[in-house]
PyMOL Python script that loads the backbone (N, CA, C, O; Angstrom):
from pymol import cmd

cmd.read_pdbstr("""\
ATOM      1  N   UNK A   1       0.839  -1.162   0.000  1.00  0.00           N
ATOM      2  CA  UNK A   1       0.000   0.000   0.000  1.00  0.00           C
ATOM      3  C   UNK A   1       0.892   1.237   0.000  1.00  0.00           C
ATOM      4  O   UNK A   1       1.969   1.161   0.592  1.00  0.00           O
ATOM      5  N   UNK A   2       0.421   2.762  -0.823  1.00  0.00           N
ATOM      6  CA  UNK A   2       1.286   3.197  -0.690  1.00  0.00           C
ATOM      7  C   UNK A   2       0.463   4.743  -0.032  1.00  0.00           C
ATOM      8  O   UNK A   2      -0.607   5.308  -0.256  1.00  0.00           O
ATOM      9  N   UNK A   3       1.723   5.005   0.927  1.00  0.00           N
ATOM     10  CA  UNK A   3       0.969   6.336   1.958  1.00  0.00           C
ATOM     11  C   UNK A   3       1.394   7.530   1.579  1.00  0.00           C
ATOM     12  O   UNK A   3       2.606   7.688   1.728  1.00  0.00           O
ATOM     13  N   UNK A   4       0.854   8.350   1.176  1.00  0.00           N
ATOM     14  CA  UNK A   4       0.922   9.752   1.116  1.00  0.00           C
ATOM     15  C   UNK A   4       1.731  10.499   2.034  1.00  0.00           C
ATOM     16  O   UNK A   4       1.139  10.989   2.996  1.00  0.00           O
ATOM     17  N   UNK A   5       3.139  10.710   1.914  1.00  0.00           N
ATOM     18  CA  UNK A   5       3.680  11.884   3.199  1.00  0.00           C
ATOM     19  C   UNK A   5       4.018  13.010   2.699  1.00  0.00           C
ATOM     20  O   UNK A   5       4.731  13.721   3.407  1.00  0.00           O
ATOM     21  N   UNK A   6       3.658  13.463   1.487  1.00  0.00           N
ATOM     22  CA  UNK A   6       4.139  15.187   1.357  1.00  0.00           C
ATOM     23  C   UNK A   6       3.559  15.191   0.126  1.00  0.00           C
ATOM     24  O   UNK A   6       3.432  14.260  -0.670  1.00  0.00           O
ATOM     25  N   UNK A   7       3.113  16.681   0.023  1.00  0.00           N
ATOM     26  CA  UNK A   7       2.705  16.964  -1.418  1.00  0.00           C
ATOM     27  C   UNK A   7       3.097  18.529  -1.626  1.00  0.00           C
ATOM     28  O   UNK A   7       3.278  19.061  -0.531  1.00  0.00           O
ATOM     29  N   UNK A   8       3.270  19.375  -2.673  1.00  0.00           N
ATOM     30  CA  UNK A   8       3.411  20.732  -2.825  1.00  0.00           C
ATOM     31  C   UNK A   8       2.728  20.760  -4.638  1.00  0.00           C
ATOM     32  O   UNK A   8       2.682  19.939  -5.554  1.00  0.00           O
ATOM     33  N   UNK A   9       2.320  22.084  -4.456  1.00  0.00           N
ATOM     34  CA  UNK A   9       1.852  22.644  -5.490  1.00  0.00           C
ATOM     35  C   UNK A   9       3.002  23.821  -6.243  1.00  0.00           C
ATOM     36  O   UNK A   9       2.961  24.987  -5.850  1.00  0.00           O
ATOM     37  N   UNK A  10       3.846  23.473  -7.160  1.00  0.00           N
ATOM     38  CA  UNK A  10       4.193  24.511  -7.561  1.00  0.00           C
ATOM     39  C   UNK A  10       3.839  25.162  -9.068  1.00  0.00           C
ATOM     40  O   UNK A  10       3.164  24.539  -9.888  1.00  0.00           O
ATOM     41  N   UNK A  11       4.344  26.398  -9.303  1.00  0.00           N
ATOM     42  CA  UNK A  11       3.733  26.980 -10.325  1.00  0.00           C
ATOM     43  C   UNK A  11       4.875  26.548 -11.698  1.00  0.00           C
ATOM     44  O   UNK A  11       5.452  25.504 -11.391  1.00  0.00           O
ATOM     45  N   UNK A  12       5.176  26.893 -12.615  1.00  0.00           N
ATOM     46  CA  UNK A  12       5.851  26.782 -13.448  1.00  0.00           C
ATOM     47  C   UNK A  12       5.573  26.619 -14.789  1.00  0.00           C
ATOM     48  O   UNK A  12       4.564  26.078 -15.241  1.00  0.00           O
ATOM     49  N   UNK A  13       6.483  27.094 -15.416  1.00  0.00           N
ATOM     50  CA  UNK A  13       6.665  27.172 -16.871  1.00  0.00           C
ATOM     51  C   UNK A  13       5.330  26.928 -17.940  1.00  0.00           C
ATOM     52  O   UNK A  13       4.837  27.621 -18.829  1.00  0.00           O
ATOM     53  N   UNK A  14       4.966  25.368 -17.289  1.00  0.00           N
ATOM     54  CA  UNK A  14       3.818  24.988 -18.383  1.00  0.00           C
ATOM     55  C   UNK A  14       2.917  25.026 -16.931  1.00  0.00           C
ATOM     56  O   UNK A  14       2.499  23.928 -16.563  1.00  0.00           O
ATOM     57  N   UNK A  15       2.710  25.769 -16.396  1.00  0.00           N
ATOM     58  CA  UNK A  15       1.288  25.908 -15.300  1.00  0.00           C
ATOM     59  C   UNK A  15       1.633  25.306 -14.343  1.00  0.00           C
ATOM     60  O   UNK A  15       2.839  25.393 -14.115  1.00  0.00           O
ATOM     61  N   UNK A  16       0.811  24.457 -13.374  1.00  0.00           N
ATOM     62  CA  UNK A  16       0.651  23.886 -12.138  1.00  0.00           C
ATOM     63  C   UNK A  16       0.917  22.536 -12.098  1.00  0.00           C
ATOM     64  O   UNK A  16       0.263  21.638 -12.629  1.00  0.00           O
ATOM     65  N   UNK A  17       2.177  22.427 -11.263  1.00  0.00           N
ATOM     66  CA  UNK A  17       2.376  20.928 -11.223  1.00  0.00           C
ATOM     67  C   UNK A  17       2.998  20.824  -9.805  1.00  0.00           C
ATOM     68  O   UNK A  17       3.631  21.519  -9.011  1.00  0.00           O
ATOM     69  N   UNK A  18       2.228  18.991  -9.969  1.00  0.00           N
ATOM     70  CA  UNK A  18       1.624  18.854  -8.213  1.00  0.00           C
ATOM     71  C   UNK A  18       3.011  17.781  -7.998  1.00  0.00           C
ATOM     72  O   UNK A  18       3.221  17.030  -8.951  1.00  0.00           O
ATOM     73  N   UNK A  19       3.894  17.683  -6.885  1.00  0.00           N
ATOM     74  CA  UNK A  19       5.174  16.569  -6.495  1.00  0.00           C
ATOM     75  C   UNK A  19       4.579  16.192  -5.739  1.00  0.00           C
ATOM     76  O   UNK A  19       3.609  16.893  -5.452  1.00  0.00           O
ATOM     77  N   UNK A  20       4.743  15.063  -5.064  1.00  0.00           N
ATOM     78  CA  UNK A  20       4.490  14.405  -4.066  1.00  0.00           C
ATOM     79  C   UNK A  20       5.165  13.205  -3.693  1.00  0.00           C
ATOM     80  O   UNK A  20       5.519  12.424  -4.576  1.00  0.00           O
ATOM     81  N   UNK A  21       5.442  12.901  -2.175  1.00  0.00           N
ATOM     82  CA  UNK A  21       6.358  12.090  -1.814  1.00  0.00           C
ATOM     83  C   UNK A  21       5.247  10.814  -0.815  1.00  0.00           C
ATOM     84  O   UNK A  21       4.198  11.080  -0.227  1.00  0.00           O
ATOM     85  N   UNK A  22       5.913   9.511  -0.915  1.00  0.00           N
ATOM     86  CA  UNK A  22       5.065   8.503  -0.469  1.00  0.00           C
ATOM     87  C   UNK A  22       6.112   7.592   0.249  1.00  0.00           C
ATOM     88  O   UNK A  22       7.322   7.557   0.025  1.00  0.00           O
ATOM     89  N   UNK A  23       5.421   6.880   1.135  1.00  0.00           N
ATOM     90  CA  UNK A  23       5.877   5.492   1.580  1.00  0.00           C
ATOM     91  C   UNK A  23       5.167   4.312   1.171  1.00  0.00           C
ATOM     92  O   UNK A  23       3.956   4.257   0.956  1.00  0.00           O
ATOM     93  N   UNK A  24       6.292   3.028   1.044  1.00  0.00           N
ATOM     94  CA  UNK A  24       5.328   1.835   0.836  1.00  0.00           C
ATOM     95  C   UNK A  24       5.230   0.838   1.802  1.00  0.00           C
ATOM     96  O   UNK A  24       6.302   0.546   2.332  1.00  0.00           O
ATOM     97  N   UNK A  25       4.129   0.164   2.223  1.00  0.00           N
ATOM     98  CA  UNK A  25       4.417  -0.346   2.977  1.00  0.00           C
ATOM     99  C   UNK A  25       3.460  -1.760   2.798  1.00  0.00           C
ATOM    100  O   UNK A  25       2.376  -1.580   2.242  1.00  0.00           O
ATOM    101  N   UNK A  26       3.804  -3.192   3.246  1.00  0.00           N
ATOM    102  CA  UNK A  26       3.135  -4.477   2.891  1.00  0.00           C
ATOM    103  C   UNK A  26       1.911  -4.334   3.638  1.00  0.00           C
ATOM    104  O   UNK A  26       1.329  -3.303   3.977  1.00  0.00           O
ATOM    105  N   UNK A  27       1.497  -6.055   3.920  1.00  0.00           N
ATOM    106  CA  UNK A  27       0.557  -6.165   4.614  1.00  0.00           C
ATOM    107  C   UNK A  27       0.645  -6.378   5.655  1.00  0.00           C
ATOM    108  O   UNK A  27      -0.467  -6.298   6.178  1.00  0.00           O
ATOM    109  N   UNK A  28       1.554  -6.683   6.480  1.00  0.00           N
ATOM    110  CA  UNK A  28       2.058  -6.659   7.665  1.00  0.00           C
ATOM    111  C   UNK A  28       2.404  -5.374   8.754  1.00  0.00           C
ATOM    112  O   UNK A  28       2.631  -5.355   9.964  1.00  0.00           O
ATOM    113  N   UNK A  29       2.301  -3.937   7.322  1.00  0.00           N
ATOM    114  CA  UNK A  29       2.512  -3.122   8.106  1.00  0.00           C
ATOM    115  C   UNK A  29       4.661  -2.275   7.995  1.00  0.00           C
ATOM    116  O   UNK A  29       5.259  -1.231   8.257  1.00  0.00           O
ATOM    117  N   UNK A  30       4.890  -3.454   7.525  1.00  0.00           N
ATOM    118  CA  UNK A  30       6.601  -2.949   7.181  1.00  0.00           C
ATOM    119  C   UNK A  30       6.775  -1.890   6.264  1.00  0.00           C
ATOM    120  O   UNK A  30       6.020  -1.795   5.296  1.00  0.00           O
ATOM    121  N   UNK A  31       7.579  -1.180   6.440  1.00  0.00           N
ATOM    122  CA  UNK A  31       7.751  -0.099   5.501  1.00  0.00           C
ATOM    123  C   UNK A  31       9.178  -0.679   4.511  1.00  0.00           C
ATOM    124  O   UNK A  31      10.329  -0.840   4.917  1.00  0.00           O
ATOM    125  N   UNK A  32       8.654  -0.905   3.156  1.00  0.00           N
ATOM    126  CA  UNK A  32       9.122  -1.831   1.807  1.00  0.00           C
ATOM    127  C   UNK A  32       9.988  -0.322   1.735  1.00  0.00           C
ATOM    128  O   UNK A  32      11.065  -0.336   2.331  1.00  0.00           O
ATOM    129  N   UNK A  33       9.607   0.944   1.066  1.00  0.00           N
ATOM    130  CA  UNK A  33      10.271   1.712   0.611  1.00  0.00           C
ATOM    131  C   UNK A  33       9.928   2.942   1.218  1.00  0.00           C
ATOM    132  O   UNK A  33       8.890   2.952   1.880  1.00  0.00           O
ATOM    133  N   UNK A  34      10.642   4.063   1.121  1.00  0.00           N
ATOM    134  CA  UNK A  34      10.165   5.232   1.746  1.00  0.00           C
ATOM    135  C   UNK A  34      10.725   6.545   0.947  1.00  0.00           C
ATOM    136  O   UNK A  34      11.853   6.531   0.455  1.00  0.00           O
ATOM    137  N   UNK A  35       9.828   7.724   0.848  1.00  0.00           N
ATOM    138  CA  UNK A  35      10.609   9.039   0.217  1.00  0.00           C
ATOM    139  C   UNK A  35      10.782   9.087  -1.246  1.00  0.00           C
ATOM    140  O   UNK A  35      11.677   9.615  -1.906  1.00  0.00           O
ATOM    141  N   UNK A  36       9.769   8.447  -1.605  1.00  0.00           N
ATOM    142  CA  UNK A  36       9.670   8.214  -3.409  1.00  0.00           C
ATOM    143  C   UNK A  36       8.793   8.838  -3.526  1.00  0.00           C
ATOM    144  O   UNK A  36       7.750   8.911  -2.877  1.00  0.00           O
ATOM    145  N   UNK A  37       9.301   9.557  -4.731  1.00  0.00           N
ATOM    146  CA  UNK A  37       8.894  10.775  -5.157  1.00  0.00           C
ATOM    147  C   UNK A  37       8.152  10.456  -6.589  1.00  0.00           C
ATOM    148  O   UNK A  37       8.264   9.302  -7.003  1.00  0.00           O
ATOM    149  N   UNK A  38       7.224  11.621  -7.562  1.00  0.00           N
ATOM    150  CA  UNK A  38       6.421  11.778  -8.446  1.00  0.00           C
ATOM    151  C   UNK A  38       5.766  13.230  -8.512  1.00  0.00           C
ATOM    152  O   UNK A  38       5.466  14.013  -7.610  1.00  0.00           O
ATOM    153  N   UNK A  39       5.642  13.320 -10.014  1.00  0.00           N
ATOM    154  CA  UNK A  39       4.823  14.622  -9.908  1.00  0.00           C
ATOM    155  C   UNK A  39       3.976  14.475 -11.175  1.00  0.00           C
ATOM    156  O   UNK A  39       3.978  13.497 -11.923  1.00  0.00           O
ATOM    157  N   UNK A  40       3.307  15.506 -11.295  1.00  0.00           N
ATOM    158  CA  UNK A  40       2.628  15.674 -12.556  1.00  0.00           C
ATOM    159  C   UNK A  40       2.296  16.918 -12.814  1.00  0.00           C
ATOM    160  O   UNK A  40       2.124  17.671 -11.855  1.00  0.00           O
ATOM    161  N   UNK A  41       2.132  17.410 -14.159  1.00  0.00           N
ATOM    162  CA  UNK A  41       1.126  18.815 -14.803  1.00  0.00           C
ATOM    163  C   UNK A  41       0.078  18.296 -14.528  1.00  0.00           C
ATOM    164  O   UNK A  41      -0.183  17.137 -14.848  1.00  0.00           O
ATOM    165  N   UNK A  42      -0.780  19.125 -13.833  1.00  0.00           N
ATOM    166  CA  UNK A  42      -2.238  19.333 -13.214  1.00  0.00           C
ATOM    167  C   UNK A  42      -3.003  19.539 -15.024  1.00  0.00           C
ATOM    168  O   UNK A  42      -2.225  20.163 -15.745  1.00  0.00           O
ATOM    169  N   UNK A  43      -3.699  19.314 -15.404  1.00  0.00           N
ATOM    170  CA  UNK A  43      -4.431  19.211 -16.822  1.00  0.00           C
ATOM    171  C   UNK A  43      -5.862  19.264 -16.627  1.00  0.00           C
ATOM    172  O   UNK A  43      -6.640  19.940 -17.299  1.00  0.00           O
ATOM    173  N   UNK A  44      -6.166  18.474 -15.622  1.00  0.00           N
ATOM    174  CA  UNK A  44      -7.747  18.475 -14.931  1.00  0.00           C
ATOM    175  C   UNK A  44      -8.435  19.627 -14.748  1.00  0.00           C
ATOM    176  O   UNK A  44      -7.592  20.519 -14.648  1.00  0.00           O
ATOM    177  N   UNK A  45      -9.583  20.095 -14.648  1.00  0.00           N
ATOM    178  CA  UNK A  45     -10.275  20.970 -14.742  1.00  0.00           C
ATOM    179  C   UNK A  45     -10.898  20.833 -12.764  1.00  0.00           C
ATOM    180  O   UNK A  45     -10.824  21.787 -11.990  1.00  0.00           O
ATOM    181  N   UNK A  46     -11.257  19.930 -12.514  1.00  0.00           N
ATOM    182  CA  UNK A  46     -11.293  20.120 -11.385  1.00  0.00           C
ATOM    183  C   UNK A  46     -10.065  20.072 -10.343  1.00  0.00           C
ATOM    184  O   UNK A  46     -10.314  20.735  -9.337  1.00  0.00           O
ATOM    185  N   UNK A  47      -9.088  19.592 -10.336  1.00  0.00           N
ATOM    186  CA  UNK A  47      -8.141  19.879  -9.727  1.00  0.00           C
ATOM    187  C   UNK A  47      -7.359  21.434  -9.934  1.00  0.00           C
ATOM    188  O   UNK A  47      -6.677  22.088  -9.145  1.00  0.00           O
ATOM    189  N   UNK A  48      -7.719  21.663 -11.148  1.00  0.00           N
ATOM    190  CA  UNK A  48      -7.250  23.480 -10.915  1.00  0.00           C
ATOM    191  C   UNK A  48      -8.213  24.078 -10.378  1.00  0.00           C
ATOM    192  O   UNK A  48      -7.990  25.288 -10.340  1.00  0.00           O
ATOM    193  N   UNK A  49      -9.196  23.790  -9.939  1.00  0.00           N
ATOM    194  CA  UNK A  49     -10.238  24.622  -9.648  1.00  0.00           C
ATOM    195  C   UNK A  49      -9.702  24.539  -7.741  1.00  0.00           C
ATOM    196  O   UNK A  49      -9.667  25.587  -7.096  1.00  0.00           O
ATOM    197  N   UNK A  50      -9.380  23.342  -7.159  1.00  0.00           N
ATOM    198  CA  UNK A  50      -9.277  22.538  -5.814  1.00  0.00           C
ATOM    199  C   UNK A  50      -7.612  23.773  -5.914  1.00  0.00           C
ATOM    200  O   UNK A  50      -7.615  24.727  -5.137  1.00  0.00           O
ATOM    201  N   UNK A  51      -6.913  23.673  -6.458  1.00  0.00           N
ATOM    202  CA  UNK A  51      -5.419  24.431  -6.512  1.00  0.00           C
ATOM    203  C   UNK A  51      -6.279  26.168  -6.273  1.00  0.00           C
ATOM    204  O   UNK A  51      -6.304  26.917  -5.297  1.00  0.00           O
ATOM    205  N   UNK A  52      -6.716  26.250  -7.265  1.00  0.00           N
ATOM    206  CA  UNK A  52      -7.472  27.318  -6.944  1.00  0.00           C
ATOM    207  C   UNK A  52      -8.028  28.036  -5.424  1.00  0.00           C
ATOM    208  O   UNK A  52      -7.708  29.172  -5.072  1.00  0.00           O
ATOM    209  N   UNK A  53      -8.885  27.148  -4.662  1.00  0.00           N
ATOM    210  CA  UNK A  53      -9.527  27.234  -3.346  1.00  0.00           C
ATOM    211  C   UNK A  53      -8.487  26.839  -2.954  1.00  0.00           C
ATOM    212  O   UNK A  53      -8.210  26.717  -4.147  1.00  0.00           O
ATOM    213  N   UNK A  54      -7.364  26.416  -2.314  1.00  0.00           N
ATOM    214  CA  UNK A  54      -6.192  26.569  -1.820  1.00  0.00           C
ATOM    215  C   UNK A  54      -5.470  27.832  -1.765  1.00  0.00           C
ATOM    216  O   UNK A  54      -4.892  28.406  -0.842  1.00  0.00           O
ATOM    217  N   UNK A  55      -5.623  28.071  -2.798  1.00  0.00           N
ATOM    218  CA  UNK A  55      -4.683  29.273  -3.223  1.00  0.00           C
ATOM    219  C   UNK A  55      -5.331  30.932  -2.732  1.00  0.00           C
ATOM    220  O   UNK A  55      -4.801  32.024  -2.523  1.00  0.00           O
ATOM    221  N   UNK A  56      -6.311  30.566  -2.707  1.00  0.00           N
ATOM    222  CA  UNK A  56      -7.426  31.555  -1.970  1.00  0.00           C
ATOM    223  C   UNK A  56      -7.422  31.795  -0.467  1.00  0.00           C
ATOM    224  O   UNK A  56      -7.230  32.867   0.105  1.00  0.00           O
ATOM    225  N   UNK A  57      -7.719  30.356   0.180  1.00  0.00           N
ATOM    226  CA  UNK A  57      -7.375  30.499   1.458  1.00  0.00           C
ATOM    227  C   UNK A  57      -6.311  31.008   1.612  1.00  0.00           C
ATOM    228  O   UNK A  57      -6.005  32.197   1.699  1.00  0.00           O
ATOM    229  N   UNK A  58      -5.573  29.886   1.658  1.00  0.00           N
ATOM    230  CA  UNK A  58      -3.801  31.147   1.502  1.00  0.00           C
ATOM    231  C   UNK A  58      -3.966  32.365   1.581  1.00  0.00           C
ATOM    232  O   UNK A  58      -3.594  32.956   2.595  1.00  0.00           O
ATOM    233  N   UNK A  59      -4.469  32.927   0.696  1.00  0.00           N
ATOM    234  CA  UNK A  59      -4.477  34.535   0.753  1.00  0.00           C
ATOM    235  C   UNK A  59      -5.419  35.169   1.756  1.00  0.00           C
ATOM    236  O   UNK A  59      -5.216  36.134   2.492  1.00  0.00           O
ATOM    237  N   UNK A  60      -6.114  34.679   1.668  1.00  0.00           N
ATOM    238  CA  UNK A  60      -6.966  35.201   3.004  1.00  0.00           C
ATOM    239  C   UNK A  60      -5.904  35.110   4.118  1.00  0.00           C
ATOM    240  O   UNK A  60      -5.571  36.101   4.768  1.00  0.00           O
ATOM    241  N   UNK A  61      -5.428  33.981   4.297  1.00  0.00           N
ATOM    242  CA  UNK A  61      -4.745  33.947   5.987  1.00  0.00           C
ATOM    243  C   UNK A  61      -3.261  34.898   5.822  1.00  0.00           C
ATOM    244  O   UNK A  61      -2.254  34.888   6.530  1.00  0.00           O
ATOM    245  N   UNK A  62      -3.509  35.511   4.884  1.00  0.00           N
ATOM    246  CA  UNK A  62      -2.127  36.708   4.402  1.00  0.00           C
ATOM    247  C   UNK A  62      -2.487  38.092   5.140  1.00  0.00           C
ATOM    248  O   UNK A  62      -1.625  38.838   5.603  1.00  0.00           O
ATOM    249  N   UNK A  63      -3.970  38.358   5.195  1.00  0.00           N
ATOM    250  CA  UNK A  63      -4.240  39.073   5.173  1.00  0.00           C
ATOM    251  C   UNK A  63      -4.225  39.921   6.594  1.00  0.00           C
ATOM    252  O   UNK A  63      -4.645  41.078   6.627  1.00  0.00           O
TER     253      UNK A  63
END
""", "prot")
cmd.dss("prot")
cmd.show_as("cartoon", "prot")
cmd.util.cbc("prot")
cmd.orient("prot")
């Protein structure tokens, strides 16, 4: 199974692209691998919208 431990949104060149870092771990609970990384260009229409309301709050708590 693999667990979600970090994610960031950054901006760049060709738009919004999301990294994120994971652990893996069996069925027993052992951790197989850890700190593997991935990203992608955001392309989705609802996930820019979700980057969006993020990006909002944010600014509000700027304020």
């Amino acid at each position: 199974m693999k667990i979600l431990t970090g994610f960031a949104v950054i901006k760049d060149a060709v738009g919004h692209r999301i990294t994120y870092t994971y652990s893996e771990v069996n069925e027993e609970g052992t951790i197989v691998s850890s700190n593997k990384k991935e990203s992608f260009i955001v392309m989705d229409e609802e996930v820019k919208e979700l980057i969006g309301q993020l990006e909002t709050k944010i600014t509000e708590r700027l304020q």
